[in-house]
N, C-alpha and C positions, 0 to 999 in steps of 0.2 A: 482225862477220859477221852476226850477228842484225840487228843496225839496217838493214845492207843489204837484206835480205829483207824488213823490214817497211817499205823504203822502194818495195821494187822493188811489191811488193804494195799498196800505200795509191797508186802510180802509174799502175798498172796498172786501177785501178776508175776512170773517169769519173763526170764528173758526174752522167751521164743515168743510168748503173749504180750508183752511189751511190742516187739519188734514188729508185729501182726498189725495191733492197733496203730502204731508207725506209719506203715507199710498203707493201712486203706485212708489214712487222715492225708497222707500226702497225696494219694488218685480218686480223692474226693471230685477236683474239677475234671477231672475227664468220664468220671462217673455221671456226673451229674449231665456235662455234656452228652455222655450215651441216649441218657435217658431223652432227652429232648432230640436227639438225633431219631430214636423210633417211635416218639410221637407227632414229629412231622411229617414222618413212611406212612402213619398211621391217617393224619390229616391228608397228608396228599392223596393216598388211595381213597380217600372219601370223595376228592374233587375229580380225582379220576373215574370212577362210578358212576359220579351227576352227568355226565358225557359220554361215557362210553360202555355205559354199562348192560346188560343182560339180564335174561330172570334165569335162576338156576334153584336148584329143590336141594342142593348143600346146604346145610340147618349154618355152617360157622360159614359159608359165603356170605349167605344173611345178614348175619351176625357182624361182620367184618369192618363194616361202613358205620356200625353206630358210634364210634368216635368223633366220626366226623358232623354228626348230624346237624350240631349248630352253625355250620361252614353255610353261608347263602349263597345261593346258585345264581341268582342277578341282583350284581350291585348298581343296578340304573334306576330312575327314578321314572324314567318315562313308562313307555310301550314295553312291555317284556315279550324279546324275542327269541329265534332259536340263536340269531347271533350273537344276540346281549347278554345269552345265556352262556356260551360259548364263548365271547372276550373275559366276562367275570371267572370262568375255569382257568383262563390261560394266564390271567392276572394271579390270581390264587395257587395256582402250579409255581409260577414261577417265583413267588412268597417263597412257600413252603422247602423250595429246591435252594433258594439262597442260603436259607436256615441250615438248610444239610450239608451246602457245600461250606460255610462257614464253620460249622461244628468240625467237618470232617478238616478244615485246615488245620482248626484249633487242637485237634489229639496230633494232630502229624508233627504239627510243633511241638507238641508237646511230648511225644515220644522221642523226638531229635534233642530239644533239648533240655527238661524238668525229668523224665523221666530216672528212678533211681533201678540201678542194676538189678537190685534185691526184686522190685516191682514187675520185672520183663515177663517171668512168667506170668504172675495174674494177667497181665496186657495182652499177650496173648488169648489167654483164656476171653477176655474181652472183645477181644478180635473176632472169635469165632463165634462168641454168643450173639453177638450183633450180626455178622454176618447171616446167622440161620434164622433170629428173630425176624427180620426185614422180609429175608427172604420166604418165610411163611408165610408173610403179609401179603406181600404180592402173588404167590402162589395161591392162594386164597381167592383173591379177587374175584367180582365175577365181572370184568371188563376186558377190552382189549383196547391199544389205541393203534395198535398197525396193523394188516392184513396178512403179513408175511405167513406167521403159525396155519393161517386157514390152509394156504400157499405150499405150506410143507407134505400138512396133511394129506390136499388132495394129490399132490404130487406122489406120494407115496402108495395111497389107494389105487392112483392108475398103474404103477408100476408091481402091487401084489394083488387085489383086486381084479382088475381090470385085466392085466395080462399085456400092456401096451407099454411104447416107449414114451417115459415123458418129455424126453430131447426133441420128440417130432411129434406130439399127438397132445395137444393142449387140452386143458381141465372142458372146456367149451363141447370135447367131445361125447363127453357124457354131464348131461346138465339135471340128470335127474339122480347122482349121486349128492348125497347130504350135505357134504361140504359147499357144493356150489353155490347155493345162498347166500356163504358168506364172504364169497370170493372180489376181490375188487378188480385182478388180472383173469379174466376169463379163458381169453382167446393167447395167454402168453405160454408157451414152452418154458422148462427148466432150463437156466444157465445156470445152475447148482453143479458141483463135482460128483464123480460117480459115490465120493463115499459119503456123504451127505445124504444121496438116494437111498441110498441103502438102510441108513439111518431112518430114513421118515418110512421107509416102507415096513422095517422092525417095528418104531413106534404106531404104526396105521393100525399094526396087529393086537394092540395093546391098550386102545381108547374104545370107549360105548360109542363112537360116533354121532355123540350129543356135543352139542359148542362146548360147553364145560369140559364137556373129558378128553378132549382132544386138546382142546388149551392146557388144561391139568397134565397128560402127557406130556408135551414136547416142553412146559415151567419146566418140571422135576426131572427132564434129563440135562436143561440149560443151568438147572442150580448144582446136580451134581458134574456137569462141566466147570462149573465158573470153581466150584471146591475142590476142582482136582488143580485148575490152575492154580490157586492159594496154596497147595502142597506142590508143586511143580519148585512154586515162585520161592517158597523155602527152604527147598532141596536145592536149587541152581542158587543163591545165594549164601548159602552155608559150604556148599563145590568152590565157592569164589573167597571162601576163605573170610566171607565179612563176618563182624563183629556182631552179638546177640540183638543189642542195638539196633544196627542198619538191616538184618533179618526180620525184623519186628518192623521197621518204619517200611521200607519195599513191600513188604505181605502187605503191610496195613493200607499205601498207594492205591493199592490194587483194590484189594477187598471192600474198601468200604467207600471206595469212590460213588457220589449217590448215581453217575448214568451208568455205570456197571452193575448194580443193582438193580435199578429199572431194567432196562433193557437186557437181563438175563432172567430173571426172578419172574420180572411181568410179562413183557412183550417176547421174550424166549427167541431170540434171535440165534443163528446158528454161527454168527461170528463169534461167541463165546469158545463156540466149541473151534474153531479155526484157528483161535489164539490157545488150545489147548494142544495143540500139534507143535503150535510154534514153539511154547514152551517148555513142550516136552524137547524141543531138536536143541534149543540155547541150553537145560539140563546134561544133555547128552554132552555135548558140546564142551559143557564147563567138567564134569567127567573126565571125558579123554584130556582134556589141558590139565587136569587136577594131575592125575596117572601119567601125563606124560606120552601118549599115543595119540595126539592129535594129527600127528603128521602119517600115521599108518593108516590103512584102507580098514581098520577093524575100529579105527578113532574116527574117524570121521564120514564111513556108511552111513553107520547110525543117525548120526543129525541129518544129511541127507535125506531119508527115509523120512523120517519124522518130518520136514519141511514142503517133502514132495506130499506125504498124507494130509497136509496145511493146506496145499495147493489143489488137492484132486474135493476138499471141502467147498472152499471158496476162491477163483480164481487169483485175487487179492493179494493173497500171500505171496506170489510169485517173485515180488524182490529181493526176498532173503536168500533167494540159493545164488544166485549170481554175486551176490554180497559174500554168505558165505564158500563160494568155490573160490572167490577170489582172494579170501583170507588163506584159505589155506594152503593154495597157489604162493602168496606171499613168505608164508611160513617158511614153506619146503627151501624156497629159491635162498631165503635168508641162510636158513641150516645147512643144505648143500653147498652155499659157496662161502670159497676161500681165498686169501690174499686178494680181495675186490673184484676178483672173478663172477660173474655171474651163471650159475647153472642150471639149466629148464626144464630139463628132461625130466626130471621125477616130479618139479611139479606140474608140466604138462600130462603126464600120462594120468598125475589123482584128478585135476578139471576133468579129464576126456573119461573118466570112469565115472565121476558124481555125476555130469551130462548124462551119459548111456542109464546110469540107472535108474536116475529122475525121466527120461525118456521111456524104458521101458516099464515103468509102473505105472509111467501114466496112461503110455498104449492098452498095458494090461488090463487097467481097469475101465476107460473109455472104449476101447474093441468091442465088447459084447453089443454097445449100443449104439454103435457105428457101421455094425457089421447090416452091410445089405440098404446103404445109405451113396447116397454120390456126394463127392465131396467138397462142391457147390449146395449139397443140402445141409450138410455138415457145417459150413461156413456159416450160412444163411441162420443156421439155428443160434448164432452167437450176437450175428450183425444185427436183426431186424427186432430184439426184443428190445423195450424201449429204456432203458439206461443207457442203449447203445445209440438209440436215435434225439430221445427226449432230453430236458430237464427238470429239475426242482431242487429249490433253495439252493441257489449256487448263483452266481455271478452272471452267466449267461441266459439263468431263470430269469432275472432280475431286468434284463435287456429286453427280452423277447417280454415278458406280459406287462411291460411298458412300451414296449413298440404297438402293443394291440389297440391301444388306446390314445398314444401319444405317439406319433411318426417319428423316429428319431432322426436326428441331423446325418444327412450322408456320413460324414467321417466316423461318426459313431455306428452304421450297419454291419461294419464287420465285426463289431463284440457280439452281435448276435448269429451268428455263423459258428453251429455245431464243428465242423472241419477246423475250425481256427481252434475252439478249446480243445480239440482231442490231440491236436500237437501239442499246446499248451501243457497238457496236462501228461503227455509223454517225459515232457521237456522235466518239467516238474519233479519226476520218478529218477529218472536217469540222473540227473545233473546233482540230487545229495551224493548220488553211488561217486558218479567220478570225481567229485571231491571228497566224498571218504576213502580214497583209494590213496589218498595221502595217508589217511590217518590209521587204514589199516595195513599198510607199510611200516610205519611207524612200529604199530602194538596188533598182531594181529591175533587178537585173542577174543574170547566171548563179549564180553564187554564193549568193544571197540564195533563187533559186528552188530552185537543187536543198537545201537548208537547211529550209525551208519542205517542200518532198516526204518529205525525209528524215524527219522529224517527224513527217510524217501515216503514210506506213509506221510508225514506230514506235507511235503511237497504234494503227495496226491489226489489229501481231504483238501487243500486251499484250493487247488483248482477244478477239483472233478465238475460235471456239469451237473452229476447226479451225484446227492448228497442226502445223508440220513444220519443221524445220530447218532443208532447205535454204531455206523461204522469208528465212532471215536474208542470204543472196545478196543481195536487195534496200537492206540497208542498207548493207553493204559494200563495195557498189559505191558508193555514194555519197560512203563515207569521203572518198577524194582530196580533196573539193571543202571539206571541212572546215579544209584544212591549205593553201588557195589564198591565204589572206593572212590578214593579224595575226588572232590567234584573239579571240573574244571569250568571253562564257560561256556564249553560246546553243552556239556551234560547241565549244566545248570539252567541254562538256555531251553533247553529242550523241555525241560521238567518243568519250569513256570510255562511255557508254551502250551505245551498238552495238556493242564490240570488245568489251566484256562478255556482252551479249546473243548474241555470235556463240560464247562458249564454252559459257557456259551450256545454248545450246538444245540439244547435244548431249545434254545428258539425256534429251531427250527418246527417245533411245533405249533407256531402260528400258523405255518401253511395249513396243516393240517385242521386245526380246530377253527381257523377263521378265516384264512386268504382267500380256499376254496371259494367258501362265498362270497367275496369284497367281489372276487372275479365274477361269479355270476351274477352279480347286481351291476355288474359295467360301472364302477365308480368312475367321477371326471378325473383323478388320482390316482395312484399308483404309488404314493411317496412309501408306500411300508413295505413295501418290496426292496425300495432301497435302505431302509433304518433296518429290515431285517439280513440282507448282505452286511450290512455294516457292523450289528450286533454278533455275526454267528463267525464272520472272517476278519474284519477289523478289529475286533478288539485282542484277538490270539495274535493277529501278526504285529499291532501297536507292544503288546508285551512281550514279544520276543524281540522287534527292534530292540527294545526300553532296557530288557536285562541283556542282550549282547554286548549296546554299549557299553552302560553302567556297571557291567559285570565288577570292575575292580575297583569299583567305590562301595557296595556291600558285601564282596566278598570277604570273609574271613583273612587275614594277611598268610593263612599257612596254605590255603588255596588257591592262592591266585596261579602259581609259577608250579604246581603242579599239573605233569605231564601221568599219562596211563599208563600203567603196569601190566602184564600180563597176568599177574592175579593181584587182589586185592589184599591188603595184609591187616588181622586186626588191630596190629599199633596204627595204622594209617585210619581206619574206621573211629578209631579210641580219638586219634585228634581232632576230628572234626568237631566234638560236643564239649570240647573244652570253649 
């Protein structure tokens, strides 16, 4: 009797149903990891709220934080302060963040190396239910923890509202428009690119000019930024010929990295949208190399255009076209010459044409709000805003609000000397470019160029003197292009680097939730100013030493002595998961 029922039943499952139940028994753990991956978006934005949060009349704003409810606000036992209150969030933050960057290691491996070919599409499909789960979360919210979105807003108001420039006529000027209350730069001018203005001045059109709606704005254009780069990232990825595999693992880099999340979902940062330029031009880019017209002025406009729209966003970007005109300068000289001959002309004439164009689109767009300006005012509008003057959470920060309190030793006063890091920090940019200029001799192909950018950003986040978080967005985005074909130590290197660097610079939220006041109480110390230089830059630059050298004691042995290609191929993808 038994056997019959176990025959009618083992009959009864098909192939395709077999194969099914297969299929979700083996992405159990990474299931189950999702799931604790959006209950700790869920916990954190609870800790986020006890800190920075708002009242808003959204019934599911409300509603949003009650997961978090048993979460305590001060784990001290003395005097409950707003500090104690305040160290316990940033304790608790950075809990919950380890959890995610954990989880989120745990699928990356596990989509490199557990995951079964059959399973790629559901993982996908995983990819993006998480992605939009998280990000409703944060969209939700009713907190902020950075000021920038207020920043956007009012920037935009003066510019359709108001009828003024906001290059020259700071938010201060009208203090009885709504935003101003919640502004922390009053008296600062936009260093924003012109098409970024444009942007908050469309979105200004579009919020009830309540905290909420104006936050709710500028989230939902940053989350369908950050979704267009996850379509970007697997369009230039799948151009590069990689395998479904390494499509699925680069998407996922990106996507579900938890300060990519935060800081586009919640804090709606406009570098999301900067890195959406960028990867629209690496797209283009891998395009023309795919077709074969990378070396023609209809192959390589395009990425141009799209790089220079990167740059007229945030000035930031500005690396990449020098990177790539110099790729493709390389390209030309290789293809044109013969018998060892080296020949210029064609590729001097595509530099002296990407220059001109990136020049005049950037006049084009900057003109209008230049026009009727003298050019000592125009300067002045870049110089005197305070990223240009100031610091925070940076190395030079670290000098200077220890010097306030602690005199430092002669030999030590020139690390406090803004003039010295802004060479530094030159030096920094420049110096990955001219030694990638080896390597994009070599191969100079998509790959090789965002490789080379990737690296000059990182040179620029270690030393800039002004440092923020979300500016690690910028590396992040670039990840994908690290895992486009057989890794070497440069790309390996890089990859452990920035996925570190991306957890890390979360520290940097101590300034925010607690230095502020350690500084206003004049403590006789200072040492957390150094433990926090040490957590946000020491630990990224100990692990890129640590995997540079070590690179060919855990490398795979089919990696090590591999050199870059100009495209990726998927038997090369295929061998890395063996």
């Amino acid at each position: 009797m038994l056997e019959n029922v176990v025959k009618k039943v083992d009959s009864s499952l098909s192939p395709a149903k077999a194969s099914e139940q297969q299929k979700t028994f083996a992405l159990w753990p990474v299931l189950v990891a999702a799931a604790i991956f959006v209950l700790s978006a869920l916990f954190y934005d609870s800790v986020l709220f006890s800190v920075s949060g708002f009242a808003t009349n959204v019934v599911i704003s409300k509603k949003i934080t009650w997961f978090g409810r048993w979460i305590p606000t001060d784990l001290t036992t003395g005097v409950h302060t707003r500090l104690t209150q305040h160290k316990t969030a940033f304790v608790e933050m950075m809990v919950f963040l380890g959890i995610m960057f954990v989880v989120y290691g745990f699928c990356a491996w596990f989509i490199n190396r557990r995951a079964r070919s059959g399973s790629l599409k559901t993982l996908f499909g995983l990819l993006w239910l998480g992605v939009l789960v998280v990000s409703v979360i944060y969209m939700l919210t009713p907190g902020m923890m950075a000021s920038d979105v207020y920043s956007y807003s009012s920037y935009g108001r003066l510019l359709m509202l108001y009828h003024v420039n906001p290059y020259f006529v700071p938010p201060s000027a009208f203090p009885h428009d709504i935003t101003y209350q919640w502004l922390y730069w009053h008296g600062t001018v936009s260093i924003y690119g012109p098409i970024w203005l444009a942007v908050c001045g469309l979105l200004s059109l579009f919020n009830d000019a309540t905290q909420f709606g104006l936050i709710f704005t500028f989230r939902c254009f940053a989350i369908l930024s950050n979704l267009a780069n996850i379509v970007l990232i697997i369009a230039a990825l799948r151009a590069l010929k990689c395998s479904p595999r390494y499509v699925l693992l680069g998407a996922f880099l990106y996507a579900w990295n938890p300060l990519v999340l935060m800081e586009t979902a919640y804090s709606a940062h406009n570098d999301v949208f900067m890195v959406t330029f960028l990867l629209l031009g690496f797209y283009l880019c891998a395009r023309a190399q795919q077709k074969g017209t990378f070396l023609d002025w209809r192959g390589y406009l395009p990425p141009v255009i799209a790089f220079t729209a990167a740059v007229l966003v945030k000035f930031s970007a500005a690396v990449v076209l020098p990177v790539f005109v110099l790729a493709v300068c390389f390209a030309t000289i290789q293809a044109d010459s013969t018998n060892g001959k080296l020949v210029w002309k064609r590729a001097l004439r595509s530099g002296i044409i990407s220059t001109v164009v990136f020049g005049v689109i950037a006049l084009a767009c900057y003109g209008p709000f230049w026009i009727g300006h003298s050019f000592h005012a125009i300067v002045s509008g870049f110089t005197t805003l305070p990223a240009s003057s100031d610091s925070i959470s940076s190395v030079l920060s670290t000098f200077k609000n220890y010097n306030l309190y602690h005199a430092l030793p002669p030999a030590l006063n020139i690390f406090k000397s803004r003039k010295l890091w802004n060479i530094v920090n030159v030096l920094a940019m420049i110096l990955p470019i001219v030694a990638g200029c080896i390597y994009l001799w070599r191969a100079p192909n998509t790959r090789t160029i965002v490789l080379v950018t990737l690296a000059s950003f990182a040179g620029f986040l270690l030393s800039t003197p002004w440092f923020f978080s979300w500016y690690l967005i910028w590396l992040v985005g670039l990840l994908p292009f690290c895992v486009a074909a057989r890794m070497n130590r440069v790309s390996y290197t890089l990859l452990a680097f920035s996925l570190v660097f991306s957890a890390t610079a979360f520290f940097s939220y101590y300034t925010t939730l607690v230095g502020w006041m350690l500084l206003l109480l004049k403590p006789p110390a200072l040492t957390w100013n150094i433990w926090l230089s040490l957590g946000i830059l020491g630990i990224p630059i100990a692990v890129l030493v640590i995997t540079w050298l070590l690179w060919p004691r855990f490398a795979r042995p089919e990696a090590i002595s591999i050199q870059d290609t100009p495209l990726a191929s998927p038997a090369a993808d295929s061998a890395l998961v063996k």
